[in-house]
Every structure is written in structure tokens, then in C-alpha cells.
C-alpha positions, 0 to 999 in steps of 0.5 A: 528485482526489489525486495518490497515489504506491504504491512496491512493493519486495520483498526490497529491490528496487522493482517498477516499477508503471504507473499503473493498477497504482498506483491499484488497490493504492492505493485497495485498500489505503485502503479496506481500512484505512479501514473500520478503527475508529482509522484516520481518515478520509483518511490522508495516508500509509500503511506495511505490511510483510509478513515471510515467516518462512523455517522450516528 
């Protein structure tokens, strides 16, 4: 089994997740992007920002 390391940051600050929240972001968010056409199938690393934009 692989070891997987989820790091959560919101406006700049870490949220510090135990390990089950870990495993279940992580295998969520693999799943998801695996299912994708041009995504191979076991990446070593993946990288998602959402951007809220603030309407004044």
C-alpha cells in the first residue's frame, strides 16, 4: 500500500487533518481525476486551487 501525504491550506494557513480525513480527500480526489480521459493511471502527485472571486 502507498503512503499518501493531503495538505489542506485555505487563505494561507494549513488545516491540519488526521489520517482518516487524509485518506478520504485523497482517494476522493484521485478517483475523480483518474476517471479523466488524459490523466494517467496512478499519478505520483496531484495540485488543485479553487479561487473564490469576491464581487463588490
Amino acid at each position: 500500500m502507498e503512503k499518501m501525504n493531503v495538505i489542506l491550506e485555505c487563505d494561507g494557513k494549513i488545516v491540519p487533518l488526521n489520517l482518516f480525513v487524509q485518506k478520504f480527500l485523497g482517494n476522493s480526489v484521485l478517483g475523480m481525476v483518474q476517471s479523466l480521459d488524459k490523466v494517467k493511471k496512478n499519478p505520483k502527485q496531484v495540485y488543485i486551487a479553487i479561487r473564490k472571486e469576491v464581487k463588490r
